[in-house]
N, C-alpha and C positions, 0 to 999 in steps of 0.2 A: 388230501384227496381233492381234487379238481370237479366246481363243480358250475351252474351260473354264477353264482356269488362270487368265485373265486372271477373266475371268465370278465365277469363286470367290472370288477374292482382293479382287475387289472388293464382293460382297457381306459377306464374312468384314471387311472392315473399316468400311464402309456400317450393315453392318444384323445385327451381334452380340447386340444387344439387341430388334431386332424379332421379330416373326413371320410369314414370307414367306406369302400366302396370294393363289392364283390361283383367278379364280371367272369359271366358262363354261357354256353350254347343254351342249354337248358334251363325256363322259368320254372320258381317253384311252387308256382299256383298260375293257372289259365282259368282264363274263362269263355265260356263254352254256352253255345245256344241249349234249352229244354223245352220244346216248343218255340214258345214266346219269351219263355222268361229266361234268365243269364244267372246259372250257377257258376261256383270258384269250385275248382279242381284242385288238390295237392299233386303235384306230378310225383310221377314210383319213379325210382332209381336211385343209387348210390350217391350220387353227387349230392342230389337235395336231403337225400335224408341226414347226410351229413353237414353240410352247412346252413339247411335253416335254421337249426336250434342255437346256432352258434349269431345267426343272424339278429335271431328273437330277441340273444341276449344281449348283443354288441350295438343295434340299431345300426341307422345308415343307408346306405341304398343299392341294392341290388340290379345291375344290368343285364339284361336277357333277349334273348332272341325270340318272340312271339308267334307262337304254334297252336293259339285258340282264335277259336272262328269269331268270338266276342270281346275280343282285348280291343279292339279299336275301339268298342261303344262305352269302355269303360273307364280307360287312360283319358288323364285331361289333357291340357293343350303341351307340357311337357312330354310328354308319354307316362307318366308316372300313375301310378295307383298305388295305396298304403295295405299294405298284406302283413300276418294272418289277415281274415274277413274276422271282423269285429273285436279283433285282437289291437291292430293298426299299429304292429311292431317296429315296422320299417316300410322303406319304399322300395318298389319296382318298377325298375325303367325299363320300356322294350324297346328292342330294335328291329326294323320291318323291312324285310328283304323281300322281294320278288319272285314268285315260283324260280324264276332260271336260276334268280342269284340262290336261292335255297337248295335247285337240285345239284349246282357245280359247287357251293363250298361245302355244303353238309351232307347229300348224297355220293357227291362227288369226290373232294380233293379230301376230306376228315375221313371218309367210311369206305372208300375206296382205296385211298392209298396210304392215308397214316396208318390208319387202324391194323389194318393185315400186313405192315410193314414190322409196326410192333410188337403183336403178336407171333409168337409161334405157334400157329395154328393150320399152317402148309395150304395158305392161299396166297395166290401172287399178287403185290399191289399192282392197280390201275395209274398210269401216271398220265393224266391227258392235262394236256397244256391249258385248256377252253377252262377246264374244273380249276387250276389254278388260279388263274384269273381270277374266277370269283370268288374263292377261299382269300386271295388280297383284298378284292372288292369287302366283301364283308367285315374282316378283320380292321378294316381303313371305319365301317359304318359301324362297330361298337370302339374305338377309338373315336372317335370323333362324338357319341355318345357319352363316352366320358366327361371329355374334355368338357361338353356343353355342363357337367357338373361344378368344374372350378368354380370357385368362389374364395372370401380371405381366408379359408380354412386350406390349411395345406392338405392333397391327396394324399392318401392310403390307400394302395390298388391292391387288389387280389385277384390274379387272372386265374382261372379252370382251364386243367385240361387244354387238351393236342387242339381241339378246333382253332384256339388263338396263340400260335404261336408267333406269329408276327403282330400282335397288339400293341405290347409293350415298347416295340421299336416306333412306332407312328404314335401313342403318347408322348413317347421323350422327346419326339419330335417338335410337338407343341409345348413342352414344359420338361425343360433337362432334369428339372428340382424334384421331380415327382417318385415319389418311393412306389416301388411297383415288385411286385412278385408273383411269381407262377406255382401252384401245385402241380404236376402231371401226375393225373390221375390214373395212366396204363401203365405198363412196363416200357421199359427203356430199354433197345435192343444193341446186342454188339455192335461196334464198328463194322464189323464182316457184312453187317445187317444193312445198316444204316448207309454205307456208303452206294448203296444201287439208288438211291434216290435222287433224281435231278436238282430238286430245288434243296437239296441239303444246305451250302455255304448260306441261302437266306433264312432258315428254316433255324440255322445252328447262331446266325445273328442274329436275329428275332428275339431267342433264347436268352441270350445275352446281352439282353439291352433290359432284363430284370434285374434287381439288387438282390432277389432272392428266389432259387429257382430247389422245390420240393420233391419230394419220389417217396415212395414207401420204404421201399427198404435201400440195405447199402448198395447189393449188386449193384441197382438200376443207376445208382449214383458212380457208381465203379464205370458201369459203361458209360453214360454220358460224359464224365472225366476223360475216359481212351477216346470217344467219340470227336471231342475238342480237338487232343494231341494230336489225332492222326487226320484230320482232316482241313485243321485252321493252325495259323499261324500265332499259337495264341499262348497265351503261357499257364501250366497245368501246374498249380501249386496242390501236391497230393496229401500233405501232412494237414493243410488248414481246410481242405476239399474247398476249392474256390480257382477260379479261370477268370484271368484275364486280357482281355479282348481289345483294342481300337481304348486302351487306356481306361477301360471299365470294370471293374471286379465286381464277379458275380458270386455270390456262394451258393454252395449246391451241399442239401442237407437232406436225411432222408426220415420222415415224419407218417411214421405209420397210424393210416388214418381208423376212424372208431366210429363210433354209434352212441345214444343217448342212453346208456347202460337202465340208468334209475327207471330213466319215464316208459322206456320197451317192456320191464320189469314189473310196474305200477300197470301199466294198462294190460300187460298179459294175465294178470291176475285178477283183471275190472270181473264184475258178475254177469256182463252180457257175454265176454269170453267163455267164461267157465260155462254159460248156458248151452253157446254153441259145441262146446269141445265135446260135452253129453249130447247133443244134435247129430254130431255128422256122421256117424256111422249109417242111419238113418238117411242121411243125405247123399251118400258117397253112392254112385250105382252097385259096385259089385260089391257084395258080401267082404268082409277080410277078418283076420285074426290082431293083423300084424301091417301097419301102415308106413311105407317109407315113401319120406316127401322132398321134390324138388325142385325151389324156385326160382326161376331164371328170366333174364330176357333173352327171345330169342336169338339166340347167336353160335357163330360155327365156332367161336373159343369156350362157349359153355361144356362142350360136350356131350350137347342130349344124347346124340345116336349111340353113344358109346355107352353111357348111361345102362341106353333099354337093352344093347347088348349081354350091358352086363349081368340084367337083370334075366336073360335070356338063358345065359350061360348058370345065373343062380339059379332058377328052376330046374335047370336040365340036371346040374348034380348035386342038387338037392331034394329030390320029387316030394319028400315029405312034406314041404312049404308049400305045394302047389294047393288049390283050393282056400289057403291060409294069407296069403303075401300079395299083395297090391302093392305098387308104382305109380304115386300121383304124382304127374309131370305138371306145375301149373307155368304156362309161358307167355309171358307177355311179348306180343308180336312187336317187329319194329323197325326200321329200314325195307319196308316191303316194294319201295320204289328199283331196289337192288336188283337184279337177275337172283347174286349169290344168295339172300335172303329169301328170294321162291321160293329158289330148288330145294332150300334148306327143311322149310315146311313142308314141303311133298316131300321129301326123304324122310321126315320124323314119324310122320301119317304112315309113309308106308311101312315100315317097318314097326310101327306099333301095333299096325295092322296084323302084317305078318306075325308077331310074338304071341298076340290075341287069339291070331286063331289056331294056332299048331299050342294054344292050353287051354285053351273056353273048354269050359263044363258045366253045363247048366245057365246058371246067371252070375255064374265067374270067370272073368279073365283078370290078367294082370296088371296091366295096363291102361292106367285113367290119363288122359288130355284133356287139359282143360285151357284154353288160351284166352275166354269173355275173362273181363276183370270183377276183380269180387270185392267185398268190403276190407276194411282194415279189421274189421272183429274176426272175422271170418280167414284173414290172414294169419293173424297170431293165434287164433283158435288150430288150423295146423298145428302151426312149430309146437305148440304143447299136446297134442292129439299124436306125433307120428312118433314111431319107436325109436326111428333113423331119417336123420336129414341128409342128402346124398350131394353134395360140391363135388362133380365132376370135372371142373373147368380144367381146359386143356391149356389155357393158361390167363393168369391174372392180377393185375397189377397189386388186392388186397383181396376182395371179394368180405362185401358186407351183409352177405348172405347168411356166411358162417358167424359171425357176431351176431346177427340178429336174432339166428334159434338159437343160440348161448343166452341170450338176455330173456328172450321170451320163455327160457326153456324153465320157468318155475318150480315145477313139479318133480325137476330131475329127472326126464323118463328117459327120452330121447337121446340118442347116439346121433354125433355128426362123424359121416365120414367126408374127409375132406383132402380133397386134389393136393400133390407135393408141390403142384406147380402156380400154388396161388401163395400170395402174400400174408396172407392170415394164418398158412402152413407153419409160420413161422413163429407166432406168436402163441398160437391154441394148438403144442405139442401133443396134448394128452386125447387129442380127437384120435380116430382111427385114421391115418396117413394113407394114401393110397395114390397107384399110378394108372390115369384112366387110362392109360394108351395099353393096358395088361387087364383085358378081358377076365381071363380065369384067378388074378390076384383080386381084382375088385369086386366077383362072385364070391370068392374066399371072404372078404372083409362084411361082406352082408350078413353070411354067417355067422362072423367073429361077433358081430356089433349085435346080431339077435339074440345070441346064448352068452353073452357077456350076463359075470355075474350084478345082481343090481348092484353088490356095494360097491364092486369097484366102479360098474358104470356113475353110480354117484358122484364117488370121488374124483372121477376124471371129470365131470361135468362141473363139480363143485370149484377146481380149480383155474378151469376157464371163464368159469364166472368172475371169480375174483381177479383175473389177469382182465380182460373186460372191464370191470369196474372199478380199476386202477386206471389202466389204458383209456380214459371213455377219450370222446371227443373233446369234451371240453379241455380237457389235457393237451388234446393235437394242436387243437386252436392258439391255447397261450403257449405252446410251446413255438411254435411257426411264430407267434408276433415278438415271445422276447428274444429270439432271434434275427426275425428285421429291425427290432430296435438296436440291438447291439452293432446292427451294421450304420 
C-alpha cells in the first residue's frame, strides 16, 4: 500500500542527487491582503489538491504563476517563500506576468482555445494570434524561472497541465540534460479534433521535448499517439506507447490521478465535521428530507444546467419527492474575465430561477446556489451529510470530485452518481453511471440512487473506497517517477 513513507523512501533513494521541481499555472497557497494584515490561502482545485501532499512529502520547489494581491510583500529577493505556513515543507517560486500577459496566455490562448478544443463540451475554440503570443511569452517566463533553479543538483522537472505546453522545449533549450515531464491534466482529443488548431506542429513539439509525457487514462494516450502519426513526421512506436521526434523519444503513459485517501478519511471524521454535519440542516434555507450535492468549478464541461434539468425532470415524474429533495449547487466561480463564463452564470441563475419557481411551496424550493466559499469543515461536512453526490461533467479528464466524496463518505450514506464521460467513470464502476446529455435517464438515476437498498448502497460504496485507497495519490506519484527513472 503506497503511502508518504513509501512516496519518501522512494524518492530519498531515486533522486538524492536531483532536484525535485514542480511547475504549474496554478500556486498552491497565495497570499492575500485582510485589511492590513496578509493571510495564506490553500487554493481549491484538482491540481493542488493532488500534488501538494505529494510535495509535503517529496520537498523541493514548486513554480507558480502569482494570483494574490500579497505575494509580492511576501517572496524575498528570489521570489521564493517556504509553504505549508508554519509547516515549511517546501518552496514556492512565483512567476509575475502583467494583466495583458495574464489576460492572452491564461484567459486567452489556455481557456479560450486549448480548453474547449479538448473538451467535448460544443464550444468553438478562440484562436487569436495576439493570445498566442503571450501564452509563448509566459511559458518562455516560467522556463526561464526554472532555469534560475539550476544549481550542481541535476533538474527534475514536472510540468502541469495544457497552460505549459511549450515549457519543456525552451528548458532544453538552456540544458539538453535536464529530465522533464509533463502530466496533462484534461482529455486529450482526436486527431479529427486537434488538427483545426493553428499552432498544433509547435504545440505537438513542445510536447515532445518532455522524456515523459502523462494522461489519465489509455484513450487520451491512444489519441495523442494518432495525434503524432497524422500530423508529424515522427515515428509512433505503438507496442512501447512512445514517439519519436527530431531524434528524441518521448514516452506517453497514462497515470490515473487520486487524492490523499487516509487524510480526506481522518479529517471527514474530525469532531468539528461531525458537529457540522448535525448543523446544516438547520443551515441549509429550504426545509429537505433528502439532500443531493454538487461541487464544481464553474464551467460549461461541468454540466450544471443539465444538472438542474435533471433535477427538473426528477420532480416532474416524481411529485412524491417534491417538498422532500433539494439540489445544492455549490460553485466556485472562475474565468469571469470570459464573455463564455458570464453567460454561463446568467444561464445557471436563470434557470434555477425558473425550476424554483414552477415548485416553491411555502419555504421550499429545490434548488440551493451557492457560489461565496465556505470552510473546509463545512465542505466535507456535505460529502457526508448528502444522500447523493451528482458528477455531471459533460466531460473530464479524471474529476476529483468523485474521489473526494468516496474518501469523505465515512458513514456509507451517500450515492455518487457520476458522468460516463469523466475519467473516474472508469475506475469507481460501482457508482450509479449516467449520461448527462439524457435528461429523463439522469431523473431515473436520482431515483434509483434514493430507493437504493442501504446494503447494497453500502457495499458499492465500500468497494470504491478500497479501490481509492489502493489507488491513492501517493501511488500516482511513485508510479509517474519509477517510470521517468526507467527512462
Amino acid at each position: 500500500m503506497w503511502d508518504k513513507k513509501t512516496l519518501q523512501e522512494l524518492i530519498k533513494e531515486k533522486f538524492t542527487d536531483y532536484k525535485f521541481i514542480v511547475v504549474s499555472n496554478r500556486q498552491p497557497y497565495s497570499f492575500e491582503y485582510a485589511g492590513r494584515k496578509i493571510k495564506c490561502v490553500k487554493t481549491i482545485g484538482g491540481l493542488v489538491t493532488a500534488i501538494d501532499p505529494v510535495m509535503q512529502t517529496a520537498g523541493g520547489v514548486w513554480v507558480a504563476y502569482s494570483s494574490g494581491d500579497a505575494d509580492m510583500s511576501i517572496v524575498d529577493e528570489n521570489n521564493t517563500v517556504k509553504v505549508p505556513p508554519e509547516k515549511n515543507l517546501y518552496l514556492e517560486k512565483l512567476v509575475f506576468l502583467s494583466k495583458e500577459e495574464e489576460n492572452g496566455y491564461y484567459y486567452g490562448y489556455a481557456n479560450q482555445a486549448l480548453w474547449p478544443l479538448c473538451h467535448i463540451a460544443y464550444r468553438q475554440p478562440v484562436f487569436n494570434n495576439a493570445f498566442w503570443e503571450h501564452y509563448k511569452t509566459a511559458n518562455k517566463k516560467f522556463a526561464e524561472s526554472v532555469v534560475e533553479l539550476f544549481d550542481e543538483q541535476k533538474p527534475f522537472i514536472w510540468l502541469q497541465d495544457y497552460h505549459l505546453t511549450l515549457c519543456a522545449k525552451y528548458i532544453k533549450e538552456k540544458n539538453p540534460n535536464a529530465i522533464i515531464s509533463l502530466f496533462w491534466h484534461i482529455p486529450w482529443p482526436n486527431p479529427e479534433v486537434f488538427r483545426i488548431c493553428p499552432q498544433k506542429l509547435e504545440i505537438l513539439e513542445g510536447l515532445l521535448s518532455n522524456d515523459l509525457l502523462g494522461f489519465h487514462i489509455k484513450y487520451h494516450c491512444h489519441n495523442f499517439l494518432s495525434t503524432c502519426e497524422s500530423e508529424l513526421e515522427a515515428k509512433v512506436d505503438w507496442e512501447e506507447s512512445a514517439v519519436t521526434y527530431k531524434g528524441h523519444k518521448t514516452q506517453v503513459k497514462d497515470f490515473p490521478i487520486s487524492v490523499d485517501f487516509e487524510q480526506m478519511s481522518e479529517m471527514a471524521s474530525a469532531e468539528d465535521v461531525t458537529k457540522k454535519v448535525e448543523d446544516l440542516p438547520s443551515e441549509i434555507d429550504p426545509p429537505y428530507e433528502i439532500l443531493a450535492l454538487s461541487i464544481d468549478r464553474v464551467d460549461y464541461t461541468k454540466g450544471i444546467v443539465e444538472k438542474i434539468r435533471a433535477v427538473d425532470r426528477f420532480l416532474e415524474k416524481y411529485p412524491q419527492y417534491q417538498k422532500k429533495f433539494i439540489f445544492f449547487q455549490k460553485g466556485a466561480l472562475s474565468r469571469l474575465h470570459i464573455k463564455t463564463y458570464k453567460n454561463l452564470i446568467d444561464e445557471i441563475q436563470s434557470v434555477a430561477e425558473e425550476v424554483n419557481w414552477k415548485y416553491r411551496s411555502g419555504n421550499w424550493y429545490p434548488i440551493v446556489l451557492l457560489n461565496s466559499k465556505i470552510d473546509y469543515t463545512t465542505h466535507l461536512a456535505l460529502y457526508r451529510a448528502c444522500d447523493l453526490c451528482l458528477v455531471g461533467s459533460l466531460h473530464d479528464g479524471m474529476n476529483l470530485v468523485a474521489k473526494e466524496f468516496i474518501s469523505a463518505n465515512v458513514d456509507l450514506k451517500g450515492m455518487l452518481l457520476l458522468s460516463k464521460f469523466t475519467g473516474a467513470a472508469r475506475e469507481l464502476k460501482e457508482a450509479v453511471l449516467i449520461n448527462p446529455y439524457d435528461i429523463d435517464s439522469v431523473a431515473d438515476a436520482i431515483k434509483l440512487a434514493i430507493e437504493m437498498p442501504s446494503d447494497e448502497k453500502k457495499e458499492r460504496i465500500k468497494k470504491m473506497r478500497e479501490n481509492i485507497q489502493e489507488n491513492n495519490i501517493y501511488k500516482w506519484a511513485g508510479k509517474f517517477i519509477n517510470n521517468l527513472v526507467k527512462i
